[in-house]
C-alpha positions in Angstrom: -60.5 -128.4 15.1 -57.1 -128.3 13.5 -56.5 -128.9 10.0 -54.1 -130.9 9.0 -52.8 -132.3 4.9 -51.4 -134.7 3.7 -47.7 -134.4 2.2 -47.1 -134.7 -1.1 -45.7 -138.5 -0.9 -46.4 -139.1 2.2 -48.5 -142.8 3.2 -51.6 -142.8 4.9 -50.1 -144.3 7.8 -47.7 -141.7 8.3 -49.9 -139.2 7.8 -52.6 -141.0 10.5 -49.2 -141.2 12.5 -48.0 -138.0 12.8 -52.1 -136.6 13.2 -52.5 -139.0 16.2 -49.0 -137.4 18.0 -50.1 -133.9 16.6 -53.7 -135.1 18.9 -51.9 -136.5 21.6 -49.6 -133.9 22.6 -52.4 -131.2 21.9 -54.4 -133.0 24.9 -57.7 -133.7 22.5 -57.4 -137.3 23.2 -57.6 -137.1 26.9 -60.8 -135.0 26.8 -62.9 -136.8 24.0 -62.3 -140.3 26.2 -63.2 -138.5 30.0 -66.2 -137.1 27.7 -67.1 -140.4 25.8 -66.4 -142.4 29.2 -68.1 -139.9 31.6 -71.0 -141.8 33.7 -73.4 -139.5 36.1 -73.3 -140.8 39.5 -76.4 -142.3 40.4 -77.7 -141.5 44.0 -78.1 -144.5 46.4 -81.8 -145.2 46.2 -81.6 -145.3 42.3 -78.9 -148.0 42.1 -80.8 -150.0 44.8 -84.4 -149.4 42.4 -82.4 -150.7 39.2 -80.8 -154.1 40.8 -83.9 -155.0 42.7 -85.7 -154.2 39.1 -82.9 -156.4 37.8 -83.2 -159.6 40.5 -86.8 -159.4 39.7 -86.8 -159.7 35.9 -83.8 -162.6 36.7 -86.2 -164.4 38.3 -89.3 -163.9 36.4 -87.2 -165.6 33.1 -85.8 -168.2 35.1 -89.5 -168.9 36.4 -91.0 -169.2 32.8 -87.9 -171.3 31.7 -88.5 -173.8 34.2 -92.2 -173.8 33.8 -91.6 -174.7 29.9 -92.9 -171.3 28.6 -89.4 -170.0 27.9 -86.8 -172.3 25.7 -83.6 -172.9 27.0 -81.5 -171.2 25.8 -77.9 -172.3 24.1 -75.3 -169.5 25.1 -72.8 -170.7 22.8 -74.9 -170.9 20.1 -75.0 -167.1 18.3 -71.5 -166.3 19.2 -69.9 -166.7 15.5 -65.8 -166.0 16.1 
């Protein structure tokens, strides 16, 4: 990790400025995102296991809403802007 100070007089934002270029240009960005955004490929018979696993719970909710034993939900309701 590189270490980097503040100069005397110098604003946080040009300080967070010139340690984001000092980043960028040192190729540290590029690798922390491919590592943060990095997904393991899953093989054919997993992704098929995990959306029929999906369809079914779909289903099983929109059973018990229309049966009554689920309440409708309101999907504007908890978004607070």
């Amino acid at each position: 990790m590189s270490e980097m100070r503040r100069r005397p007089n110098e604003s946080f934002e040009s300080f967070m400025r010139r340690a984001k270029k000092r980043w960028q240009a040192s190729g540290k960005l590029l690798q922390v995102k491919k590592v943060q955004f990095f997904e393991v490929e899953k093989s054919r018979n997993m992704r098929r296991r995990s959306a029929v696993r999906r369809k079914q719970l779909t289903d099983k909710t929109e059973y018990l809403r229309k049966v009554g034993r689920l309440p409708e939900e309101d999907r504007f309701q908890d978004k607070r802007w």
